[in-house]
C-alpha positions in Angstrom: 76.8 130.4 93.7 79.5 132.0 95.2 81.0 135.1 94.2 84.0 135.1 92.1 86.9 137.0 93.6 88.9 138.8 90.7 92.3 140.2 91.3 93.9 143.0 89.0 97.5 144.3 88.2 99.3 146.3 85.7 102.9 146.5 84.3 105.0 146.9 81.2 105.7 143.1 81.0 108.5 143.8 78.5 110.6 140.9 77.6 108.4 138.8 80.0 110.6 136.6 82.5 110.5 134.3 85.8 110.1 137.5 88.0 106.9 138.5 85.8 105.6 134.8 86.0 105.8 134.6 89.3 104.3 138.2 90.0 101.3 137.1 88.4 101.1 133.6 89.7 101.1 135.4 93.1 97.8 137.4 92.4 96.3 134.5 91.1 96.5 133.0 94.4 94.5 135.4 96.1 91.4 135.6 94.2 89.7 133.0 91.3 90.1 135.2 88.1 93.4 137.5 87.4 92.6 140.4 84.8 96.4 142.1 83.7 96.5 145.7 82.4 99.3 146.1 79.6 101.1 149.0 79.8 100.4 150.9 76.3 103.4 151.4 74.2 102.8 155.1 74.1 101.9 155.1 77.9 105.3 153.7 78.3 107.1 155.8 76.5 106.0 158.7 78.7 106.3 156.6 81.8 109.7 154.7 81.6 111.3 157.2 79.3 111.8 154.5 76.5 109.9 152.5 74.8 109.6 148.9 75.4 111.5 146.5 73.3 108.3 144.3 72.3 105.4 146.5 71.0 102.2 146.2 73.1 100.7 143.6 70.9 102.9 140.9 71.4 103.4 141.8 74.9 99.9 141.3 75.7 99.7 138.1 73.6 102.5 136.7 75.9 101.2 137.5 79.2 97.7 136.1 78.3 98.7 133.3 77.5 100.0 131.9 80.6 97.9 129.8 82.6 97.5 131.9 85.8 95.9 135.0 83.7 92.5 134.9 82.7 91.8 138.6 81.1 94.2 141.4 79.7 93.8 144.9 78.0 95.8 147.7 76.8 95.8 150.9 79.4 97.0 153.8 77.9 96.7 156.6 80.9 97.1 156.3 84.8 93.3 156.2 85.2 93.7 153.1 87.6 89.7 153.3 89.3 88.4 153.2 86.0 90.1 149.9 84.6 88.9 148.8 88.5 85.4 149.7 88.3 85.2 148.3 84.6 86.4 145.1 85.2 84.4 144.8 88.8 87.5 143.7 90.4 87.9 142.8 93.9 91.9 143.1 94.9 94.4 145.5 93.1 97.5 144.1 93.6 101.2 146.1 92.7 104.5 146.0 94.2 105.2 148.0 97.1 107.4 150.5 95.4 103.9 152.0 93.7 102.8 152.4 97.5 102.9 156.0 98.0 102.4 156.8 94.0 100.2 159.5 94.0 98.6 158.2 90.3 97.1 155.4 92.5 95.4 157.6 95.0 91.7 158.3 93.2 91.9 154.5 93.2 93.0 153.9 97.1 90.2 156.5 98.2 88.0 154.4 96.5 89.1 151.2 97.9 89.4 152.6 101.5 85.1 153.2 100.6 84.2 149.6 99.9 84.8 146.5 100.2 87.5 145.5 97.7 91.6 145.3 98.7 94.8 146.9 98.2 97.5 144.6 98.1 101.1 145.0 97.7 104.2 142.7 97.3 107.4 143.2 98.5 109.9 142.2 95.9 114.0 142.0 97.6 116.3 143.1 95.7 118.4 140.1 95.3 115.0 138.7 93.5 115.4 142.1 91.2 118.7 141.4 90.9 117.8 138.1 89.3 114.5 138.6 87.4 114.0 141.9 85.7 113.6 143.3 82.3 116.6 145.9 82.8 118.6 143.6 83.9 117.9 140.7 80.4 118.4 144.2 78.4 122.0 144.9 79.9 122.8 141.5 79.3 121.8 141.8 75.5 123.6 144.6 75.1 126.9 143.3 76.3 126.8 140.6 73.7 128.5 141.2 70.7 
């Protein structure tokens, strides 16, 4: 039996949208099982400076159930190798802005050792400028 190829990510997913579904539906593509880290409501406070509009619970109930995501869990700190190396995944996929994130470094040293991937995706900005979460917030906020 073959090996099953399981791809990872992370986010916020706050006030999930096209752009989010079509994030994940890309890292489903590269491997046979995609495992989604939820950004902690805590974790996000510290991170993004506010706190996300849906509380981690129903954000996580969202994103796992769409069809391209087979796991999720709740991270709470920056310790990316550690969700990795627990969940025996293959490809670690992020946007390309998180390239030279130092938080993901322990984890890229560890990839750079084995076998398993790094992959990031480009996003344009006229995509961001379509699908994002700050972007549905403004809107909501300029309705009266």
């Amino acid at each position: 039996m073959n090996k099953q190829i399981k791809v990872m990510t992370i986010g916020v997913y706050d006030l999930l949208h096209r752009g989010h579904i079509i994030y994940l539906n890309l890292a489903k593509s590269l491997g046979d099982k995609l495992i989604v880290g939820i950004m902690s409501d805590q974790f996000t406070k510290k991170q993004k400076k506010h706190a996300p509009i849906q509380n981690q619970k129903d954000r996580r109930f969202a994103v796992q159930n769409l069809k391209c995501v087979d796991e999720t869990f709740i991270y709470t700190k920056s310790d990316y190798l550690k969700y990795f190396k627990n969940f025996n995944a293959d490809i670690f996929y992020l946007t390309y802005e998180c390239k030279n994130d130092p938080r993901f470094n322990p984890l890229l040293n560890y990839i750079e050792k084995t076998n398993k991937k790094m992959v990031y995706v480009k996003i344009s900005k006229s995509f961001k400028q379509k699908y994002s979460s700050s972007l549905i917030k403004k809107r909501i906020q300029g309705i009266k």
